[in-house]
N, CA, C and O atoms as CSV, one atom per row, in Angstrom:
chain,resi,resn,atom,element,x,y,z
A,1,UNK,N,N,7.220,7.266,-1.284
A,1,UNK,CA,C,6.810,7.235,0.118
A,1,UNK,C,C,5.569,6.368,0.272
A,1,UNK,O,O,4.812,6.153,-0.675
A,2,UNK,N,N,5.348,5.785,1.722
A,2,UNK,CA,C,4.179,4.755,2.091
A,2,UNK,C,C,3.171,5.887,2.343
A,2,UNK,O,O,3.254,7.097,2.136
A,3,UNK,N,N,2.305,5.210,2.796
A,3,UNK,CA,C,0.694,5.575,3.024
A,3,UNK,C,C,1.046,6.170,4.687
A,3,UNK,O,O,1.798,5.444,5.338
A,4,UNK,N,N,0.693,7.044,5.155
A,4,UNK,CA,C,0.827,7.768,6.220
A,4,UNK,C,C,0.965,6.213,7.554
A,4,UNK,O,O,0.299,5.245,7.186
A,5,UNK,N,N,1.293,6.126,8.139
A,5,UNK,CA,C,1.490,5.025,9.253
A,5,UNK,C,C,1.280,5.416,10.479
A,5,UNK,O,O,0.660,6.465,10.654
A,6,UNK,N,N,1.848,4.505,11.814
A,6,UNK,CA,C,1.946,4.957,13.190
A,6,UNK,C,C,3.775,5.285,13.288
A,6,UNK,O,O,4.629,4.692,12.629
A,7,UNK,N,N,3.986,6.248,14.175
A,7,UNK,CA,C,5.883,6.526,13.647
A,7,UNK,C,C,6.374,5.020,14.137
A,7,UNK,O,O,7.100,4.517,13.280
A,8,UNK,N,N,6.236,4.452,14.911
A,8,UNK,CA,C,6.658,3.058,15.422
A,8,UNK,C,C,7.080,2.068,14.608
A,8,UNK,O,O,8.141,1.449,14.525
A,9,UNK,N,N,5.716,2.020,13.829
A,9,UNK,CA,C,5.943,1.430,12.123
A,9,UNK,C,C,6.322,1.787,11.016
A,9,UNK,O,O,6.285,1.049,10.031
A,10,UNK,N,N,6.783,3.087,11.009
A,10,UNK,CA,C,7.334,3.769,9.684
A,10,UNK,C,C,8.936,3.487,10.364
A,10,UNK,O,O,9.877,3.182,9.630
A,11,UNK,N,N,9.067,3.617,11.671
A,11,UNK,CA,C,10.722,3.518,11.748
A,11,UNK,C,C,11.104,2.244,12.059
A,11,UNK,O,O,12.273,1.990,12.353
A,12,UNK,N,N,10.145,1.317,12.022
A,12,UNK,CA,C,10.504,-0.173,12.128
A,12,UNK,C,C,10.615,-0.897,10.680
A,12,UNK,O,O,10.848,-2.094,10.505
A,13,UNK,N,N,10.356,0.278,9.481
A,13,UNK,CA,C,10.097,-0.184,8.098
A,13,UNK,C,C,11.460,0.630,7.574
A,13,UNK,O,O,11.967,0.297,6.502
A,14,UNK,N,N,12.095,1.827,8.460
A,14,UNK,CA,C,12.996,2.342,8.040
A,14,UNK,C,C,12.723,3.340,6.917
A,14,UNK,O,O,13.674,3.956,6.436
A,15,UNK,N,N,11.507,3.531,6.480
A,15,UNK,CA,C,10.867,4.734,5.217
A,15,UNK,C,C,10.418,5.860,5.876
A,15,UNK,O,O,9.932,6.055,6.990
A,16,UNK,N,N,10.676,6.514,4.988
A,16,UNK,CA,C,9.374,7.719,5.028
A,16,UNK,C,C,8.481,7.715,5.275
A,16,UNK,O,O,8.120,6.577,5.576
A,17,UNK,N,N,7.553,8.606,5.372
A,17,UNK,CA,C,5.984,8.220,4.370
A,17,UNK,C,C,5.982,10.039,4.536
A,17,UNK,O,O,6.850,10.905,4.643
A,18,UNK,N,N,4.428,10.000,4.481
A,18,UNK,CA,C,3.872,11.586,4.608
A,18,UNK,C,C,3.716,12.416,5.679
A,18,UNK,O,O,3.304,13.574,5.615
A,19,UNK,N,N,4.089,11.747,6.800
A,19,UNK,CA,C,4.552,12.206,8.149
A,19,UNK,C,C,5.539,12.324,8.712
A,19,UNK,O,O,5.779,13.318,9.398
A,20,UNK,N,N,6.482,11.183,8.538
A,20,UNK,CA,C,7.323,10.896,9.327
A,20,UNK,C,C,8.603,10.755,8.433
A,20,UNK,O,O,8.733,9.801,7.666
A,21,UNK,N,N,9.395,11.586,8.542
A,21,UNK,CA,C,11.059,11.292,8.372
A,21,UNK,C,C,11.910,10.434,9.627
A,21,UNK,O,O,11.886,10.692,10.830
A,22,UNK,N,N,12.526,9.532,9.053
A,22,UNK,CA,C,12.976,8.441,9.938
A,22,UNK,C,C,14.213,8.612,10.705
A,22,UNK,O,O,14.477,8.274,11.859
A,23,UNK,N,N,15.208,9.458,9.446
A,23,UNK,CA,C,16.440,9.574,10.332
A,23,UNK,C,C,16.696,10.309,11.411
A,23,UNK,O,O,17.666,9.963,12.086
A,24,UNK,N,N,16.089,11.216,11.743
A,24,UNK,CA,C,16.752,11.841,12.489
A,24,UNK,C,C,16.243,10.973,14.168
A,24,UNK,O,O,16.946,11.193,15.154
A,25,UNK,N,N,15.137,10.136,14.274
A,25,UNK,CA,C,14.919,9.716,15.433
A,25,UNK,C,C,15.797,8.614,15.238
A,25,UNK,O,O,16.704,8.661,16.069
A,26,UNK,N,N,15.935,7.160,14.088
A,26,UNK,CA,C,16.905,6.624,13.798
A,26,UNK,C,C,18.214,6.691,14.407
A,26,UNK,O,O,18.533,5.721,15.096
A,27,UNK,N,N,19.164,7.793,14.271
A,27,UNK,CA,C,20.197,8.345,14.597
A,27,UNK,C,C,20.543,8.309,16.275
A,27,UNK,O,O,21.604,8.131,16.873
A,28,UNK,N,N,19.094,8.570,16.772
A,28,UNK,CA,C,19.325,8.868,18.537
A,28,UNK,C,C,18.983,7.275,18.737
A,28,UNK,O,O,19.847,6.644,19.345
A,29,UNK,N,N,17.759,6.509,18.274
A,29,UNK,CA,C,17.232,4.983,19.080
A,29,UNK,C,C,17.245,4.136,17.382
A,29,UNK,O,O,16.328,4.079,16.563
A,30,UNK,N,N,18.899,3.459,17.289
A,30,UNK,CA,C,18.898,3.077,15.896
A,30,UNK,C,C,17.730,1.500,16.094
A,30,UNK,O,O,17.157,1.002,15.126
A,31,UNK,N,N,17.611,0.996,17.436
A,31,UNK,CA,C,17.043,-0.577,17.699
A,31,UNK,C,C,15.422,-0.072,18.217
A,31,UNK,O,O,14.957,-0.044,19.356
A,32,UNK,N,N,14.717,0.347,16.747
A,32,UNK,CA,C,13.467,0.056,17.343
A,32,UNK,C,C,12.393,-0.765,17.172
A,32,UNK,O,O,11.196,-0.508,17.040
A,33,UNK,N,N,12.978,-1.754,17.192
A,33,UNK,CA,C,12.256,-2.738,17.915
A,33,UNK,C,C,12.524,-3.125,19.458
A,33,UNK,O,O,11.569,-3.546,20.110
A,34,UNK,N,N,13.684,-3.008,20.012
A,34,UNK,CA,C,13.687,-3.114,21.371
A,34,UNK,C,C,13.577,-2.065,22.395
A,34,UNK,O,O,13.833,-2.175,23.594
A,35,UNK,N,N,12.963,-0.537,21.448
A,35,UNK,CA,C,12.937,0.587,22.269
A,35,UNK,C,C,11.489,0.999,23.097
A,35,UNK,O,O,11.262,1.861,23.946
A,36,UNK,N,N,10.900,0.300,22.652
A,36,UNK,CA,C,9.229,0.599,23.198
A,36,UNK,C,C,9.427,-0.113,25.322
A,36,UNK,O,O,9.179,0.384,26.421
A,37,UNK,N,N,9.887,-1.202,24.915
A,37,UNK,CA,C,10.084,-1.589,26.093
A,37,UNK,C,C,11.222,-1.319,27.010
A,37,UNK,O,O,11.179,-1.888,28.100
A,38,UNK,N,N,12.327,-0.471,26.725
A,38,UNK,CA,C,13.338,-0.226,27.488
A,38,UNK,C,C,12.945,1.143,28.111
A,38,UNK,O,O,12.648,2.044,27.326
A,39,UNK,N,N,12.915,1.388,29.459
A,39,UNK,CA,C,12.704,2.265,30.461
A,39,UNK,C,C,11.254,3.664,30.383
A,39,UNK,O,O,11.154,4.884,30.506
A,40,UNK,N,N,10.298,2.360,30.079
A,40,UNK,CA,C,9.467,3.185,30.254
A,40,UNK,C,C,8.392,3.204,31.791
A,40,UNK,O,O,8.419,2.428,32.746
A,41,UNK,N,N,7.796,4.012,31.621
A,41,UNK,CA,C,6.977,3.820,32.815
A,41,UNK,C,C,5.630,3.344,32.716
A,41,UNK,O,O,4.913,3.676,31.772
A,42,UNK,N,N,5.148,2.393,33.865
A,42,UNK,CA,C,3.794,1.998,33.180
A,42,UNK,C,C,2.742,2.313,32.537
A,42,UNK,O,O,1.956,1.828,31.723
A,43,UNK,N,N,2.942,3.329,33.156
A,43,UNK,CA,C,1.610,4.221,32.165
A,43,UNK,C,C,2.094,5.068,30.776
A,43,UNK,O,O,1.182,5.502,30.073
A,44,UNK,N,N,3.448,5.312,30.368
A,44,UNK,CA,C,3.772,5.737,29.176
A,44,UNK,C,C,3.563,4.347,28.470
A,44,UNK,O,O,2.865,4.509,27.469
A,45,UNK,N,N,4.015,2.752,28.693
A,45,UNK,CA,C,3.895,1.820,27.986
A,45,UNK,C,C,2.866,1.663,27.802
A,45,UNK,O,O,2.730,1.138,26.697
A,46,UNK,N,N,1.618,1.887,28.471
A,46,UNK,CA,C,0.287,1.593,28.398
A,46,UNK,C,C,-0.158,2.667,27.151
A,46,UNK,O,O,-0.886,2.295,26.231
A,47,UNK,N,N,0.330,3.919,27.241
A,47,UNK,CA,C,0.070,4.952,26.264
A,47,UNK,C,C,0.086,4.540,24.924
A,47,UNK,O,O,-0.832,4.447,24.109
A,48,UNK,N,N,1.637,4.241,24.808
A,48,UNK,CA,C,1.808,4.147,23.491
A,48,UNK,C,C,1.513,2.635,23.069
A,48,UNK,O,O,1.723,2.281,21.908
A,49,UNK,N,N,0.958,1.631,24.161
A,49,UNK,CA,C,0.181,0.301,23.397
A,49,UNK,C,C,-1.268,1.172,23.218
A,49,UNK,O,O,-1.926,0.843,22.232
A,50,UNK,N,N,-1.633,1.871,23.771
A,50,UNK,CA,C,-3.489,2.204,23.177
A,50,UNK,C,C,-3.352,3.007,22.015
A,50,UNK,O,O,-4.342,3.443,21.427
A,51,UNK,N,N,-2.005,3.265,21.587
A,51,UNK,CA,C,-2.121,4.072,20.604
A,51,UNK,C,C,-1.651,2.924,19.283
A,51,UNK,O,O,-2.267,3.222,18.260
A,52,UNK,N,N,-1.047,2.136,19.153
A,52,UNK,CA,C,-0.582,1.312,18.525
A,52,UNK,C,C,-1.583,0.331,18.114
A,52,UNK,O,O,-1.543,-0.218,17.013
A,53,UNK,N,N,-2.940,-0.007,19.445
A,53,UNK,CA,C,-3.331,-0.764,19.099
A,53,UNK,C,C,-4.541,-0.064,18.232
A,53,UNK,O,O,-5.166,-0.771,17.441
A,54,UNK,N,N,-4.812,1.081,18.356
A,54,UNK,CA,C,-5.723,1.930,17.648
A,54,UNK,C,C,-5.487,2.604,16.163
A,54,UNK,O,O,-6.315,3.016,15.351
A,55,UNK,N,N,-3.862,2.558,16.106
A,55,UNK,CA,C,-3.741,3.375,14.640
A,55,UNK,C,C,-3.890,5.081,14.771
A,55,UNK,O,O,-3.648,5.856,13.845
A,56,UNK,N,N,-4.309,5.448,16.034
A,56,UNK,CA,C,-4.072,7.038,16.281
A,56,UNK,C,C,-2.905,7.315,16.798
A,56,UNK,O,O,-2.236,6.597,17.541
A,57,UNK,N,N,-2.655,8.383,16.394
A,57,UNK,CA,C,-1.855,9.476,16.770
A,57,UNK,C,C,-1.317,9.589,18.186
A,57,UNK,O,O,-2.247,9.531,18.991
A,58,UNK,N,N,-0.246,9.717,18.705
A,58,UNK,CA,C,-0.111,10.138,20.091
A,58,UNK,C,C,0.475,11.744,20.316
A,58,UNK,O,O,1.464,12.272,19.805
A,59,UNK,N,N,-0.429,12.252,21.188
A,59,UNK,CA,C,-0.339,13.427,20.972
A,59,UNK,C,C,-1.319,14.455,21.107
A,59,UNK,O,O,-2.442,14.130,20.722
A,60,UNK,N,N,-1.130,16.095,21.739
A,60,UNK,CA,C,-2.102,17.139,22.279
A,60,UNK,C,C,-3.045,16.604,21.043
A,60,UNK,O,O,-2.773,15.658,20.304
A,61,UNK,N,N,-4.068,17.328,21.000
A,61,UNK,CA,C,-5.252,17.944,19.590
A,61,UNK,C,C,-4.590,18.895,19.077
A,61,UNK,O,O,-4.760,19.042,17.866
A,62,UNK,N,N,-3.662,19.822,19.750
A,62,UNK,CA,C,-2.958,20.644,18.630
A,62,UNK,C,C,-1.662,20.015,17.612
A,62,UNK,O,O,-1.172,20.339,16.531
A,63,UNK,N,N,-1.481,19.174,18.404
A,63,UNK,CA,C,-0.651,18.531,17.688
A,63,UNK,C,C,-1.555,17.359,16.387
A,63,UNK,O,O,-1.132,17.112,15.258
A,64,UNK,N,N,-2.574,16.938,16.885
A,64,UNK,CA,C,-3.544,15.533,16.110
A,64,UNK,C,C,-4.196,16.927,14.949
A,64,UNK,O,O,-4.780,16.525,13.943
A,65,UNK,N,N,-4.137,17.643,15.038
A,65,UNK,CA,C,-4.692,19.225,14.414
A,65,UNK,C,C,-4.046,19.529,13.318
A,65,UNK,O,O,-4.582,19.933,12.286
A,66,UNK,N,N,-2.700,19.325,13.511
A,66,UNK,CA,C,-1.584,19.627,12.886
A,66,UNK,C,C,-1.376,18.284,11.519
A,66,UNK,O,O,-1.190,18.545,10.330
A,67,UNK,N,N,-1.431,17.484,11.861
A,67,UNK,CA,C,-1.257,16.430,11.474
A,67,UNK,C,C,-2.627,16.112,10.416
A,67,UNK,O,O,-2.600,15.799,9.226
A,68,UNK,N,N,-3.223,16.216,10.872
A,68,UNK,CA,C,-4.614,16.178,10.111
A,68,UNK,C,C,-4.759,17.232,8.946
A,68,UNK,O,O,-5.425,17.035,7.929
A,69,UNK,N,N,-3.827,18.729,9.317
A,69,UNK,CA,C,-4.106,19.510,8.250
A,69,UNK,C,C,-3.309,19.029,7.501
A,69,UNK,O,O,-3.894,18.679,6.476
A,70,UNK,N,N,-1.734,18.715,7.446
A,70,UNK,CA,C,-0.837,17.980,7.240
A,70,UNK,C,C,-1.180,17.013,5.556
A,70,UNK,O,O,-0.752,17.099,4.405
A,71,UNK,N,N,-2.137,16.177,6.255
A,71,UNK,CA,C,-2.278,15.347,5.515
A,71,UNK,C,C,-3.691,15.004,4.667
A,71,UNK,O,O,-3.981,14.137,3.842
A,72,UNK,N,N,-4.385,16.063,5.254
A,72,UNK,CA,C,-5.773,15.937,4.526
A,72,UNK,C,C,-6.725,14.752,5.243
A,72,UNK,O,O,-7.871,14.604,4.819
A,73,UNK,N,N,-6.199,13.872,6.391
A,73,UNK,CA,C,-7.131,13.292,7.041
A,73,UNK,C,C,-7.067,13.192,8.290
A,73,UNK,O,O,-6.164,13.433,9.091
A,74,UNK,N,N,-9.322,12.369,8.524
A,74,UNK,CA,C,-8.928,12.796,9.686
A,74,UNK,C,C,-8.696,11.817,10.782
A,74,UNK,O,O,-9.085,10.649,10.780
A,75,UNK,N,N,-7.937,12.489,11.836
A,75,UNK,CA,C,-6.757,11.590,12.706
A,75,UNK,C,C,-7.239,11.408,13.822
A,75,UNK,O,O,-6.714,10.431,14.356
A,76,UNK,N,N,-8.260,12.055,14.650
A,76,UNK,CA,C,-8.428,12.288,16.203
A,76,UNK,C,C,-9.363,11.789,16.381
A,76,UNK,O,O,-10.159,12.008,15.468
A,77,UNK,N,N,-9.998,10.741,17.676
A,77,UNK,CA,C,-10.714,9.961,17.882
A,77,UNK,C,C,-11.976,9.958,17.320
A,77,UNK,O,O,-12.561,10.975,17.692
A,78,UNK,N,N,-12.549,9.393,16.716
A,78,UNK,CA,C,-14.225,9.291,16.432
A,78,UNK,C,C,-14.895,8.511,17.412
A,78,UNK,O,O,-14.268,8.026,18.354
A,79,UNK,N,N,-16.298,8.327,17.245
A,79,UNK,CA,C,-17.441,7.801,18.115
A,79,UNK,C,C,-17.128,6.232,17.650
A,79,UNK,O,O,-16.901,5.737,16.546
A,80,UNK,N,N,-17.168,5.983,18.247
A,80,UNK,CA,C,-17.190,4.237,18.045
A,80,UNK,C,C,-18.207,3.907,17.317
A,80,UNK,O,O,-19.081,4.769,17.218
A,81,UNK,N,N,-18.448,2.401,16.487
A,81,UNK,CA,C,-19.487,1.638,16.270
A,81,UNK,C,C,-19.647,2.263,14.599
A,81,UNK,O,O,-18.741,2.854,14.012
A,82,UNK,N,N,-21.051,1.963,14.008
A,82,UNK,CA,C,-21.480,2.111,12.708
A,82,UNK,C,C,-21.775,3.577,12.399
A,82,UNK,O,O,-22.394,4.232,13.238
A,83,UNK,N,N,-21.324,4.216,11.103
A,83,UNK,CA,C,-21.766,6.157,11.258
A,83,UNK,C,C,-23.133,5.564,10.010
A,83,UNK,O,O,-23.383,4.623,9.257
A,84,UNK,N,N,-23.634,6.729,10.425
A,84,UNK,CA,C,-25.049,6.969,9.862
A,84,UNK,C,C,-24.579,7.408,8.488
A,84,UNK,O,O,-23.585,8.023,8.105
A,85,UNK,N,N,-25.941,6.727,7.696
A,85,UNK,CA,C,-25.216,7.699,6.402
A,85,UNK,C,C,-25.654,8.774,6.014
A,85,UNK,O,O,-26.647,9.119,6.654
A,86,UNK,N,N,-25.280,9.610,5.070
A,86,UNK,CA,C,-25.733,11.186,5.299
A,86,UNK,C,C,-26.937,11.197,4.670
A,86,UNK,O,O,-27.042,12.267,4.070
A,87,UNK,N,N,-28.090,10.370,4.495
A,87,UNK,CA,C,-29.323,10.433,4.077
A,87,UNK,C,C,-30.071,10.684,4.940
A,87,UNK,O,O,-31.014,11.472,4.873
A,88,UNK,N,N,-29.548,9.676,6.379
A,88,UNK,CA,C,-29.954,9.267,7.355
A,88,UNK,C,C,-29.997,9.510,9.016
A,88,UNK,O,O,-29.241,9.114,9.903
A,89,UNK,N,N,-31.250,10.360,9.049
A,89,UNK,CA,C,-31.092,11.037,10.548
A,89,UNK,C,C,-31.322,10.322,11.640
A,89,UNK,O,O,-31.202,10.836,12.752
């Protein structure tokens, strides 16, 4: 299995990884690459581009919760910009 991904890109790679099993969404939308853009609404397309273009999760906090215990990392938005280091208050 790959390195945990976005599902978009794990089912556009057709693998596994540590999240995502492919077939069973596979099975219902086998063309995804042409499924992001077929009948969505503007603001769901807008959704899942801020999520694509970010590498997070789409989805409640109970769900980004889930996922995070899941996998041992963490998934749900951080503070933007440079983190302090833990020496450093």
């Amino acid at each position: 299995m790959g390195v945990p991904g976005s599902s978009a890109r794990t089912h556009l790679q057709r693998e596994d990884d540590q999240v995502v099993v492919v077939e069973p969404l596979l099975q219902l939308q086998p063309d995804w690459q042409g499924f992001p853009s077929v009948g969505l609404a503007e603001d769901e397309a807008r959704t899942l581009w801020q999520h694509e273009w970010t590498g997070g999760p789409a989805g409640s906090s109970g769900f980004v919760a889930a996922l995070e215990a899941l996998t041992g990392r963490r998934l749900h938005r951080q503070k933007p910009g440079p983190k302090r280091s833990q020496g450093t208050r």
